[in-house]
N, C-alpha and C positions, 0 to 999 in steps of 0.2 A: 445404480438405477438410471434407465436413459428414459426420454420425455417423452411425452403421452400423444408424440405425430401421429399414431397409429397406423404406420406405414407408407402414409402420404410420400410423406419424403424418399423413400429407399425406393417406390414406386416410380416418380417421375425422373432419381438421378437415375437411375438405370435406361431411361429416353432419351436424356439430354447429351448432346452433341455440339462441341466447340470445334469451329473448324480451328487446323494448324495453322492456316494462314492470320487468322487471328495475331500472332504473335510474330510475324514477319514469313521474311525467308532465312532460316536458320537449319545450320548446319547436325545432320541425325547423329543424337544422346548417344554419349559414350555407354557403349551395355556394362559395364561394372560398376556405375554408378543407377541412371535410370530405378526401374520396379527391383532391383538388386539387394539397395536398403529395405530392409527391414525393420521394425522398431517393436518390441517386445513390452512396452511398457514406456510411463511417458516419461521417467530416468534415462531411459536410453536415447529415446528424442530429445529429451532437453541436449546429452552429452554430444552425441552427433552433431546438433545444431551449434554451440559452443565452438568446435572443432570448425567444423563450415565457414563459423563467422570469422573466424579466427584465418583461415586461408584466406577468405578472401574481402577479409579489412583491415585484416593486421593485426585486430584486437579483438576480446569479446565483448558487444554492446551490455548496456543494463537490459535482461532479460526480466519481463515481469508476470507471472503468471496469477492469470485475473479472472474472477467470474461478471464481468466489465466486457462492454466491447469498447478498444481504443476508441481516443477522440479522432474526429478527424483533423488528420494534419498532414501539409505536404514532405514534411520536412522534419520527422520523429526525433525527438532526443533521445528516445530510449524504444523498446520491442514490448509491446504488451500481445500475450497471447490470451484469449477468451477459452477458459480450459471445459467453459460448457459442451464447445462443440465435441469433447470427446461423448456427451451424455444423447448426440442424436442420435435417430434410428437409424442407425448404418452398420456397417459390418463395423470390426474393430480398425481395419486393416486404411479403410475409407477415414474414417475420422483422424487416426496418426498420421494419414498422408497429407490430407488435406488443413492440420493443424501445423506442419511442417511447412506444405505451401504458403500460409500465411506467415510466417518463419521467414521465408527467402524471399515473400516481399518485399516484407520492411526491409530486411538485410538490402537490395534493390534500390532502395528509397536512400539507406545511407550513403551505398557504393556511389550511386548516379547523381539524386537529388541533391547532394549537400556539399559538396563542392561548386556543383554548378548553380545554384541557388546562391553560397555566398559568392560566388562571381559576377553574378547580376545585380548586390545589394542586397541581398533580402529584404526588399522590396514590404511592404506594409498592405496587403488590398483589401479592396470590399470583399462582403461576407458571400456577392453572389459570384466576384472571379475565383476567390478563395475554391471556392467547390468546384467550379469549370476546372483550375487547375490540376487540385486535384482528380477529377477524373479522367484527364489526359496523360497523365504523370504517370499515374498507376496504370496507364497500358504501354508506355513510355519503357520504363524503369524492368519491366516485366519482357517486353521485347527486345534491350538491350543485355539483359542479363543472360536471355536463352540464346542470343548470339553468341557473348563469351563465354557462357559456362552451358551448353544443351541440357548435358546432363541433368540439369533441375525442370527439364520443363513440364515432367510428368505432375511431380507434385502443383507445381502452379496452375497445371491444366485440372489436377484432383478441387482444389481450393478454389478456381474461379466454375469450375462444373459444377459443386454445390452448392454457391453464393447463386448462380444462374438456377438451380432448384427447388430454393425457397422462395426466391423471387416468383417463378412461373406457380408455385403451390400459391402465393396471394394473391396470383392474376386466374387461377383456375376458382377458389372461392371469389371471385368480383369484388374482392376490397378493393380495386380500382384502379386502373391503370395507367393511372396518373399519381400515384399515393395516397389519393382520399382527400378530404377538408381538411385544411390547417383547424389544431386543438386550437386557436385563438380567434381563429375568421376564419367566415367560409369564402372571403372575396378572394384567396390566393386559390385556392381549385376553383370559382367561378370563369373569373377572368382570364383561364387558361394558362398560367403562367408557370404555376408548377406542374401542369400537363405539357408545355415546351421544355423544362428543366428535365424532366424524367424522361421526356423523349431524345435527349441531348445523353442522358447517362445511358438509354438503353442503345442509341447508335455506337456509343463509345467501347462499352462493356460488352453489351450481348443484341451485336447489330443482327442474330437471327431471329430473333422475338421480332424485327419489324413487317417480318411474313406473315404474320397474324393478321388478319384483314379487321378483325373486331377491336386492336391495340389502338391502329393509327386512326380508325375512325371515331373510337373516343376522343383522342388528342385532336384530328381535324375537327370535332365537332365545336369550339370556341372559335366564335367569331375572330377572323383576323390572323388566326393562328395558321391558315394553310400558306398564307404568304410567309410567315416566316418559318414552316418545315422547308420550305425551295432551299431558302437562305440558309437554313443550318447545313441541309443535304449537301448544297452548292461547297461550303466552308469545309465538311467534314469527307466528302467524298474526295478530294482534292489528295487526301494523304494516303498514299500506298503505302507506305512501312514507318511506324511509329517510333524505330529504334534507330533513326536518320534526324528524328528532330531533337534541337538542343532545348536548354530550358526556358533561352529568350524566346524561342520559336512559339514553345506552349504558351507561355504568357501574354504573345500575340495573339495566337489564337482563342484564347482564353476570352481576350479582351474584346475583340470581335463578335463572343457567341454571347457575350455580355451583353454587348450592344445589341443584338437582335434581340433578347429576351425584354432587354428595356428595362430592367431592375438592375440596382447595385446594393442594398444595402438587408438584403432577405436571404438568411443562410437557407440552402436546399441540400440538406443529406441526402442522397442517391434514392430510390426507392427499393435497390435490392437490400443494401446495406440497410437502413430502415427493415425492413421486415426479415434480415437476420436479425435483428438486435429483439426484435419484436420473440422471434421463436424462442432467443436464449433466454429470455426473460421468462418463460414459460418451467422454467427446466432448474429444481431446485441446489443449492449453492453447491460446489465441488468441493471448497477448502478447505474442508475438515478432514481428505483424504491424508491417508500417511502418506501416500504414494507422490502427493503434488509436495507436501514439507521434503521427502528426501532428493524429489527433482530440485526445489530449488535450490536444497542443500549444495545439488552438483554442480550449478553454473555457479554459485557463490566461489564454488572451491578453486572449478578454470577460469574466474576472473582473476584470484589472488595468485595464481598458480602463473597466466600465462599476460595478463594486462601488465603495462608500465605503474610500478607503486607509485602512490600519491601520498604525502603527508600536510596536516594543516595542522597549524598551533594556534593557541589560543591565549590569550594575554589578561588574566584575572582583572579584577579593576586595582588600579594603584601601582601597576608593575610597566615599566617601559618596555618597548620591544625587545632593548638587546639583555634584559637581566628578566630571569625568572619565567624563562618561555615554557611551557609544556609541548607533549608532541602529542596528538592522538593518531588520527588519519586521514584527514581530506586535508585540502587546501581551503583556507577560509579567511577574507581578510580583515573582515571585523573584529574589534574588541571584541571580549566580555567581558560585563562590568556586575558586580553584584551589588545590589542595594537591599536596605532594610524598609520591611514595607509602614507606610503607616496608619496611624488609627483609624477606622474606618466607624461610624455610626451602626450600632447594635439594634439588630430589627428581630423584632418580639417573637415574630412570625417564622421565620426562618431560624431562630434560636430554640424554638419551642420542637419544630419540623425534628433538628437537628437532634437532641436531646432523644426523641422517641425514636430513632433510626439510633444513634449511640448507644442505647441500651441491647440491641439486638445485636451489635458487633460485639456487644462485654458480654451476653449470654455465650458467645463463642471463645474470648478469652478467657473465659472463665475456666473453663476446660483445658485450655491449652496453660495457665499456669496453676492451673491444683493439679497437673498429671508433671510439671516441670518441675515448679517449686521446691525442689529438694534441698537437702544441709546437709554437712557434716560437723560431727563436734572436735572439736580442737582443746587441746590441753594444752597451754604455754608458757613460757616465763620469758620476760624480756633476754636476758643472759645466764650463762651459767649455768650447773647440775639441775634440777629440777630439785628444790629442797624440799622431801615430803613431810620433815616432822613438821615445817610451815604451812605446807600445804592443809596436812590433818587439824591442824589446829586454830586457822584460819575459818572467818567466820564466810561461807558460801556466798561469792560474789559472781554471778555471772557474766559482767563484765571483764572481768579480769581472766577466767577459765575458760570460757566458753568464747566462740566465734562462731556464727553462721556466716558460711559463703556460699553462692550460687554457686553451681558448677557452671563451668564456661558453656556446656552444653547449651544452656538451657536459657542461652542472650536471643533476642530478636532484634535485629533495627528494621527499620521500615524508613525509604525515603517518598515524599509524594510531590511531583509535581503537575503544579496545574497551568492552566491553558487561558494564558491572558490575553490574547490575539484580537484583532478585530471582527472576525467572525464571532465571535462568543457575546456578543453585545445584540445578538437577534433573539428575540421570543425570551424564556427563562434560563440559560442558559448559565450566567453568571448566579443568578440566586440558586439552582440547581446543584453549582459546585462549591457554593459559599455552603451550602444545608452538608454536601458529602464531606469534605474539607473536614469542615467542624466537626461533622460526629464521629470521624475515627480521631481526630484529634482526643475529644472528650473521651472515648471509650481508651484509647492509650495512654491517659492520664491518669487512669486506674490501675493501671499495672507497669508502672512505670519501675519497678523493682526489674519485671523480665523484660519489659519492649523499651526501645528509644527509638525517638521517630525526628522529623523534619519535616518541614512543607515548604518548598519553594513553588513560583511561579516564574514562565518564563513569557517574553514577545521578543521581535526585532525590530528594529527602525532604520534609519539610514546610520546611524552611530553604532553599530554594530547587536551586539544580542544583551539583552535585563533580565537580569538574573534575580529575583526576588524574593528576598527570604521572611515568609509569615513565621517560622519555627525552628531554631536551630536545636539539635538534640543538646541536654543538659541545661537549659535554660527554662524560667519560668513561662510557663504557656498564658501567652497573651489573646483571650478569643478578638479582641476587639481589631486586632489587625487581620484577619483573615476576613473582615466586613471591608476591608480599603480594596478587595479588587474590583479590578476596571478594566475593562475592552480596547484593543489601543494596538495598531501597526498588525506588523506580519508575525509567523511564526516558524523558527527553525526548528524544529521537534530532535530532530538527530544530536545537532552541536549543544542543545540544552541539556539532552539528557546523559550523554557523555562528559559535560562539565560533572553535573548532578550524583554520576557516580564515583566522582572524584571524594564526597560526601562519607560516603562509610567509612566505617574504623574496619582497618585491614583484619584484625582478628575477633569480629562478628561471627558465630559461626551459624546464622541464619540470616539471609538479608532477603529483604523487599523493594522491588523498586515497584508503585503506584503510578501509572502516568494516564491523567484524566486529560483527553482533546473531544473535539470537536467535529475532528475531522482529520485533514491527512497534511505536511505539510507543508507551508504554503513555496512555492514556484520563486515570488518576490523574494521571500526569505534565502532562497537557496541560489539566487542569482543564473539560472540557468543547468545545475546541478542536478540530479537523480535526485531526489530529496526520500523518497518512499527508498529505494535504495543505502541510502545513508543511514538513515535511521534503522533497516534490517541490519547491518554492520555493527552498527551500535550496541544495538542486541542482543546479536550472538556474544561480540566481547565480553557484553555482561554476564551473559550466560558459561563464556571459560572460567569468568570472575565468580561463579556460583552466586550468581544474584540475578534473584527470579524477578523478571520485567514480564507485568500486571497492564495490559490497554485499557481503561474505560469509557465506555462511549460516552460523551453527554447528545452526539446526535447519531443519524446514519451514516457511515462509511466503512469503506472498505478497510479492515484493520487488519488481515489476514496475511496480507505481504510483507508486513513489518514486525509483528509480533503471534509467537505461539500460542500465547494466553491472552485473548482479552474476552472480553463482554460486551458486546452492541446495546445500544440503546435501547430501550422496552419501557420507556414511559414511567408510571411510578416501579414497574416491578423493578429497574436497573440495581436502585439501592437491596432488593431483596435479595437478587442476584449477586449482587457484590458480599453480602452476607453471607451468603451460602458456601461464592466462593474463598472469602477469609477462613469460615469453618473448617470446609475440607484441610485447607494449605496450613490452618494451625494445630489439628491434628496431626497432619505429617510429620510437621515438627517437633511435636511432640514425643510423637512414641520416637522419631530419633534421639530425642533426648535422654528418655527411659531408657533405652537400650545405650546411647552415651552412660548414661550414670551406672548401670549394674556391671559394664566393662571396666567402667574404672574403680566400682567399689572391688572387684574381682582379683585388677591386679595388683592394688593397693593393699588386698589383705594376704595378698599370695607374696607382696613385697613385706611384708610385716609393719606396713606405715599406719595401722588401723587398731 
């Protein structure tokens, strides 16, 4: 389904016109690269791109595929692509290329920006060079790359031709060609200052919109402001080819258009970027496509396939570095420690909560162990023939004759953990997961013959990852300790949950992993790391391991990069939802079970064991 532009769009890119000098003076696109690619679907874009990145950085970056527009950054740790823009009004052909274009920017940004950034210090700035930078970077990085590599300039020219499209579709409706009023104050568009900032982005970006006689006389019409359009013009006309300046050079000049504006400490995102973000927001979510799961499938595959492996180990609590290490996958240099949680104050309210949500998970277990529950009879004698005149004569003990046992089919474990981070300590958030916590706990207390469960929670701190166990399986169920969580540091969501399925018993033949967060995880925790990355890795492993990984939202975020199943936040319905989906997944179980048991009563009785 694409978005409801009603042609706007497809109407003015087909107007718009970027001269080539834009991007310097650069050498004419090899023709077997150029309009040559083609892309069939966004697997074959993802894989092309992969390949690309791969020539030409050595390696493949963290590719992330998002219904998100990145943040702004000069200096990307990782490639997020916005998979909405496939959902614009445009041909298919437009959208792949110009999703590709934004593709070989970033790629651009790592080649050029991030050597030479850390050669300068990576420097700390205000919120109003931060943005100058970036938008000189990004014409920077874009002019250097179609020097050495032409061949891509088509797509960058597709990418920045409909970023200039959307922009001119908000200056054709008059939302304002300055950006509008700040949502906080109208004194930043009164006082002209973000009508000099967008007049600085559209010189930079798309210096033909200042042909517009009605553009610059909005922007001249703030007192004071036409002295310093001279001053920008003067600074910015000065530069004939943008892929001749280094990155100290940007930061000068940066710092210079800084000073004219007179602000330092007021972030200004672009005005076109801003009303792309504004259109995709209009255009509902993509990620439930199969088509986006088996792309990312593919760059998962050419990063293990063609990046340098990484390993990190992790150090349980109690164990030294050089005895009893584990290996999973990253590098991490933190402990972990696990600790037992402690008592926590039992709240009436939330006990009560709990209990009425517990009964609507056991109307669902209920099902899943009266279709399990099966026996077989067994007839035994410790040693020896089987003596039947003793047997006949003996007074009927069922202890003695008789055993019921579960078939192996028909075990569940379930691991949960939850989310003790310092975000979690806003609004209800904590009481929310103390009420979910509790009542699968209570509802898995009734069936404790088929399910065995656990509940840990995790955070990180400067002493590495806490690992906190409310419930360990085969122990008595203490409710009063899962009342002790508390909000507290950062959170590593990947390295927790990777400890965590260290947890199962290897011969489970149904596992659960529950993982209730908040959000996405945290940046500090990961020290610089891919962290949404790490945690998809995690994932999949669990998923070779046949252990089905469950996301719960307790707030809004993007859960869709990291996990195949989860559930977004929905206010009170989330618990309903979580109901619904325990039902479905212990049905499944179920009838696997059912059909487990009639195969082995099948070949048990064709073995003559029965």
């Amino acid at each position: 389904m694409k978005d409801s532009t009603s042609g706007w769009l497809e109407r003015i890119f087909e107007d718009q016109y970027i001269d080539r000098e834009w991007w310097g003076d650069f050498p004419a696109p090899v023709a077997w690269v150029g309009k040559n690619i083609h892309f069939k679907s966004l697997s074959d874009l993802v894989a092309v791109s992969g390949k690309i990145a791969l020539h030409l950085l050595g390696e493949i970056p963290s590719l992330v595929l998002s219904n998100k527009s990145p943040h702004l950054s000069v200096n990307p740790s990782q490639i997020t692509l916005n998979i909405k823009l496939l959902r614009l009004n445009l041909a298919e052909e437009i959208q792949m290329e110009a999703l590709f274009g934004c593709f070989i920017h970033e790629v651009a940004h790592i080649l050029y920006t991030r050597k030479e950034a850390a050669a300068a210090g990576n420097k700390t700035y205000t919120k109003t060079l931060n943005s100058f930078i970036h938008l000189i970077e990004d014409r920077r990085v874009e002019s250097k790359l179609v020097l050495d590599f032409p061949a891509y300039h088509h797509f960058l020219y597709t990418a920045r031709r409909l970023y200039a499209s959307v922009g001119w579709g908000a200056i054709e409706k008059r939302i304002g060609f300055y950006g509008g009023i700040s949502p906080d104050s109208d004194a930043i568009g009164k006082d002209g200052t973000e009508a000099l900032c967008d007049y600085i982005a559209t010189f930079i970006l798309f210096p033909h919109f200042l042909e517009d006689p009605f553009y610059i006389k909005d922007v001249r019409s703030f007192p004071g402001n036409e002295r310093k359009i001279q001053e920008i013009n003067r600074l910015l006309k000065n530069i004939r080819n943008y892929a001749k300046l280094s990155f100290r050079e940007v930061e000068a000049l940066a710092e210079e258009l800084a000073h004219v504006v007179g602000v330092q400490e007021i972030y200004y995102e672009n005005f076109y970027l801003k009303e792309m973000k504004n259109t995709l927001r209009g255009i509902e979510n993509y990620k439930s496509d199969q088509e986006v799961r088996l792309a990312e499938s593919v760059i998962r595959s050419l990063q293990k396939t063609f990046n340098p492996a990484k390993q990190y180990t992790y150090l349980p609590a109690g164990r030294s570095e050089d005895h009893h290490t584990q290996t999973v996958e990253k590098t991490f240099i933190h402990q972990i420690r696990e600790v037992e949680a402690e008592s926590g104050e039992i709240s009436e309210n939330i006990l009560n909560k709990a209990r009425e949500l517990a009964m609507g998970i056991q109307l669902q277990l209920s099902m899943f162990s009266a279709k399990t529950d099966k026996c077989r009879i067994l007839y035994e004698q410790d040693s020896g023939e089987l003596d039947e005149e003793e047997l006949y004569q003996s007074r009927f003990n069922k202890n003695v004759f008789w055993e019921e046992i579960l078939l192996p089919a028909i075990s569940l474990e379930i691991v949960v953990l939850l989310d003790l981070s310092g975000s979690m300590v806003t609004g209800d958030k904590i009481p929310m997961q103390i009420t979910l916590s509790l009542a699968l706990a209570l509802a898995f207390e009734k069936y404790v013959n088929s399910i065995s469960y656990s509940i840990y929670g995790h955070r990180c701190d400067d002493e590495g990852i806490e690992i906190t166990c409310f419930h360990k399986r085969g122990t008595p169920f203490r409710m009063h300790k899962l009342f002790s969580q508390e909000a507290n540091h950062a959170n590593a969501d990947g390295y927790a949950l990777a400890y965590c399925l260290q947890k199962f018993q290897t011969d489970a033949p149904h596992r659960l992993f529950l993982m209730v967060s908040d959000g996405t995880p945290s940046v500090i925790g990961y020290e610089g790391e891919d962290a949404k990355q790490h945690v998809r890795e995690v994932v999949d492993e669990a998923k070779r391991r046949h252990i089905e990984v469950l996301s719960l939202g307790i707030d809004n975020f993007d859960q869709g990069e990291m996990y195949d199943e989860f559930i977004p936040y929905s206010g009170t319905e989330t618990a309903t939802r979580l109901s619904q989906w325990l039902r479905r997944k212990f049905i499944s179980f179920a009838d696997e079970a059912i059909f487990a048991f009639f195969l082995f009563f099948f070949s048990s009785w064709t073995m003559g064991s029965i």
